[in-house]
C-alpha positions as CSV (number, residue, x, y, z in Angstrom):
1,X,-10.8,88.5,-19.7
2,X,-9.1,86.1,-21.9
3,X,-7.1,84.9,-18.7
4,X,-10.3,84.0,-17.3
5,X,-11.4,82.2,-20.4
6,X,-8.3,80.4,-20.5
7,X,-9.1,79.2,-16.9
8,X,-12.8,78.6,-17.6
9,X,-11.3,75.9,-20.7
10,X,-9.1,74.4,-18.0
11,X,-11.6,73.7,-15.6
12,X,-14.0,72.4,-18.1
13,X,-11.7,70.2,-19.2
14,X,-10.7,69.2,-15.7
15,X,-14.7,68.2,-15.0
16,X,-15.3,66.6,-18.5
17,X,-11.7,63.9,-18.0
18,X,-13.0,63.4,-14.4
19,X,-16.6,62.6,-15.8
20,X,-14.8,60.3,-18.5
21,X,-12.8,58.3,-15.9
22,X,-16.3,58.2,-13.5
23,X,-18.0,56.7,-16.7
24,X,-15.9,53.8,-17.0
25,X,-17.5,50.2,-16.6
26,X,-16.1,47.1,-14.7
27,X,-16.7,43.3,-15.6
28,X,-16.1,39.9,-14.4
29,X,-16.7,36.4,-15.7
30,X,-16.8,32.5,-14.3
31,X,-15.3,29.9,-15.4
32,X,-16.2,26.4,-14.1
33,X,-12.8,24.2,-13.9
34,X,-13.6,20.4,-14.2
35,X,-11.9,17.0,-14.7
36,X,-13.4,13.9,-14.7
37,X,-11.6,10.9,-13.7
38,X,-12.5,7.4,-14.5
39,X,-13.4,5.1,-11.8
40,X,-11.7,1.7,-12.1
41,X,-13.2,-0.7,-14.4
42,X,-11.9,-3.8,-12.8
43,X,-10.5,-5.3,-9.6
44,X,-7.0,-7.7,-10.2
45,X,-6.8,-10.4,-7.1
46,X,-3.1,-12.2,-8.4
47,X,-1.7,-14.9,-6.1
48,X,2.3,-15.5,-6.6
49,X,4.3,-18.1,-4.9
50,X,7.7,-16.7,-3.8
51,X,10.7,-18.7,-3.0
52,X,11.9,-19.2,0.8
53,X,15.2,-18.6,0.4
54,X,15.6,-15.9,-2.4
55,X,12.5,-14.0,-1.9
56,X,11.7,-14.4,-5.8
57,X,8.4,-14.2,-6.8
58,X,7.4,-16.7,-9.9
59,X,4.4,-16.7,-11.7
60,X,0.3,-16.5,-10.8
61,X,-1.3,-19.4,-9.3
62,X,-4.9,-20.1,-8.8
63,X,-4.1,-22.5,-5.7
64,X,-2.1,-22.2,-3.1
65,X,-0.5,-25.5,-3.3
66,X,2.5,-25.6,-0.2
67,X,3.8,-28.9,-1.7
68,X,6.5,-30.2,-1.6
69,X,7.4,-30.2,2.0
70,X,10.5,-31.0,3.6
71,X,11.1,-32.5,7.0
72,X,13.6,-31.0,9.3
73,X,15.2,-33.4,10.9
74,X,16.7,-31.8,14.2
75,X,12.8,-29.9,14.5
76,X,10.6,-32.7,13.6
77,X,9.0,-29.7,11.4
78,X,7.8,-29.8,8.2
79,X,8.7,-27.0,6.0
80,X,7.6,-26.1,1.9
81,X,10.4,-23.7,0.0
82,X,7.7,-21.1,-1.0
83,X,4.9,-19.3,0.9
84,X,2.6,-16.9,-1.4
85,X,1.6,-13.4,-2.4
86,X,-1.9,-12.4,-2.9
87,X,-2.1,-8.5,-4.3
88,X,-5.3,-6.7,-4.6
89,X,-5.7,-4.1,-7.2
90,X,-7.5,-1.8,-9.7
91,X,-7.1,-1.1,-13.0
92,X,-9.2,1.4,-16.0
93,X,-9.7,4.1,-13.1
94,X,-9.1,5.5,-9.9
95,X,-10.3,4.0,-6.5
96,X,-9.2,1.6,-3.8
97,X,-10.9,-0.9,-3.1
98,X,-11.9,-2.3,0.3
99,X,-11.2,-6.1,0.7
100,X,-12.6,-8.9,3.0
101,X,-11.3,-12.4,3.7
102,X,-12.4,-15.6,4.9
103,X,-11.3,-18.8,5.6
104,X,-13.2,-21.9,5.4
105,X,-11.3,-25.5,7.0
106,X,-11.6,-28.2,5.0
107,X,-10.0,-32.0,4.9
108,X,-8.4,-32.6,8.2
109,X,-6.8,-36.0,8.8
110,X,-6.0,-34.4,12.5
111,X,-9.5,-34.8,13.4
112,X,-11.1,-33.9,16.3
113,X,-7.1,-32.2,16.5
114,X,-6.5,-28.8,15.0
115,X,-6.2,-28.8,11.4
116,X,-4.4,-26.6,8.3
117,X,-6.6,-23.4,10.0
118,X,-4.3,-23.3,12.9
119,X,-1.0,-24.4,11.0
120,X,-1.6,-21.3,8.3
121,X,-0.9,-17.6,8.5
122,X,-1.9,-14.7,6.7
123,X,0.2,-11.2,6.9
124,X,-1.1,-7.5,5.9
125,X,0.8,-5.6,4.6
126,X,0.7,-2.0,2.7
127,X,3.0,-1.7,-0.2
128,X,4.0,1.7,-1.7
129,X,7.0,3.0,-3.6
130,X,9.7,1.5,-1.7
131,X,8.7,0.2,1.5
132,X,6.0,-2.2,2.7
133,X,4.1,-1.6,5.9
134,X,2.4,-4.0,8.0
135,X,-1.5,-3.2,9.0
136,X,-1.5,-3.6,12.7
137,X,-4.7,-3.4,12.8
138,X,-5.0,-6.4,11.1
139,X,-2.6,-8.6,13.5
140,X,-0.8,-7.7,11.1
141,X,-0.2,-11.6,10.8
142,X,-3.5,-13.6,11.9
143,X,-4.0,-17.4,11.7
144,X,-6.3,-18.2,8.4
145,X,-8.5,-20.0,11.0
146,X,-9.4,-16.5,12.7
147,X,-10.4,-14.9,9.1
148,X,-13.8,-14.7,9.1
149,X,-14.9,-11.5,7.3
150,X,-11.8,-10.0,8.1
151,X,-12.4,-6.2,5.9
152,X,-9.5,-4.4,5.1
153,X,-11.0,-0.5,4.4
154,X,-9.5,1.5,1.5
155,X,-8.5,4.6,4.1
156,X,-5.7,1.6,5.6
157,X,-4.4,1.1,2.0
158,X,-3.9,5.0,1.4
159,X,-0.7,5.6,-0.5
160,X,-0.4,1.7,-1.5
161,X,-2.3,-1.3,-2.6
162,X,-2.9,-4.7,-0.9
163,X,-0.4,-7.3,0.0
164,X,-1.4,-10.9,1.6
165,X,1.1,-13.3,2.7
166,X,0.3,-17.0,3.1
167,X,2.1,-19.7,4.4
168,X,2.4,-22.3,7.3
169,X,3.6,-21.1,11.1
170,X,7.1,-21.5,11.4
171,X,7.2,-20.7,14.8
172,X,10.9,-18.8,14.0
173,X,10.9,-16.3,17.1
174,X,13.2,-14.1,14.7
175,X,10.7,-13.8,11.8
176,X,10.1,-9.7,11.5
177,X,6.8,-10.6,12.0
178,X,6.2,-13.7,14.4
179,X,3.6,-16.1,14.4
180,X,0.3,-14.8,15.8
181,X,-0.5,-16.9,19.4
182,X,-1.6,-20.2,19.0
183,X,-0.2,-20.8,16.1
184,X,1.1,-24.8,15.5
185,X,3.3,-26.4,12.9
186,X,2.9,-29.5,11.1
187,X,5.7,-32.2,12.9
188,X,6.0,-35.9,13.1
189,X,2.8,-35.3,15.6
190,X,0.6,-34.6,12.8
191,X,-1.6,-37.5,10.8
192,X,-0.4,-38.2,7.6
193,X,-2.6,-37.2,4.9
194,X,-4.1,-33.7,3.0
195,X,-5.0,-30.6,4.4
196,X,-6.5,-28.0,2.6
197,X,-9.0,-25.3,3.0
198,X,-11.0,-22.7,1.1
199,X,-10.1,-19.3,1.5
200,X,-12.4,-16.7,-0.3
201,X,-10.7,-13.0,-1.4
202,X,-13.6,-10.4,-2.4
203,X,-12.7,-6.8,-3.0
204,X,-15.3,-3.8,-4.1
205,X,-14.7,-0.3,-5.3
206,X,-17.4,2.3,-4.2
């Protein structure tokens, strides 16, 4: 009789941990993660002449003034040391912006005869950490004559911001990048006199 008591405990014992475990509860909570970024504040179009020869850049212009010029004698080609560097950027925030270009001619002493439109180029080009690569899309080097509404979209500038080169056709057929077709140079051929052009740079951050 007490052996059976002895069992009887047991088992009640048994029943009453297995009801305990059985009566035990589960929870679970969310949590929202969140960041927010800024979005820029401000869009930076800088214009830098850089040096021919050295590949130095110098300090922000707001004209892109190709004087002085220097004739080559065995070309009958007039040449200027420098050419220029227009970079498109954000600052304050995140965001790329997209970019569109145009080019209006202006004085041309060539007249009716191609002027400073056809005699100017403009390069795209891509620049991240340590390389810079051209937008084909984009030419990637176009006559400033043929820039009208030319739009660069931020998806092209992904990993990189916005680099413009300008300067006159060279004609070189070993530039890394040669002269777009039709290009011309100014030579002895040309009328003496200035040339210049407006050419309007707008970028928007969305």
């Amino acid at each position: 009789m007490k052996k059976f008591a002895l069992v009887l405990m047991l088992l009640t014992g048994m029943v009453v941990s297995g009801q305990s475990v059985q009566a035990q509860t589960n929870d679970s909570a969310d949590f929202v993660v969140s960041i927010d970024i800024p979005i820029a504040t401000s869009i930076s179009i800088i214009a830098t002449p850089v040096n021919a020869q050295s590949g130095q850049f110098g300090s922000p212009v707001t004209a892109l003034d190709f004087n002085p010029v220097t004739l080559n004698q065995s070309l009958g080609v007039f040449f200027p040391d420098h050419y220029f560097a227009i970079d498109v950027g954000t600052s304050g925030g995140a965001g790329t912006p997209g970019v569109t270009v145009t080019y209006q001619e202006g004085s041309n002493p060539n007249s009716p005869n191609n002027g400073l439109g056809w005699k100017s180029t403009m390069t795209f080009v891509r620049v991240e950490t340590n390389a810079e690569v051209p937008l084909a899309g984009h030419g990637p080097k176009k006559l400033l004559k043929d820039l009208a509404g030319e739009t660069v979209a931020p998806a092209e500038l992904t990993g990189g911001f916005l680099r413009m080169y300008v300067g006159l056709a060279t004609l070189d057929p070993n530039a890394t990048i040669p002269d777009p077709a039709g290009a011309e140079v100014f030579s002895l051929g040309d009328a003496g006199g200035s040339y210049d052009g407006l050419l309007t740079i707008s970028a928007t951050v969305s």
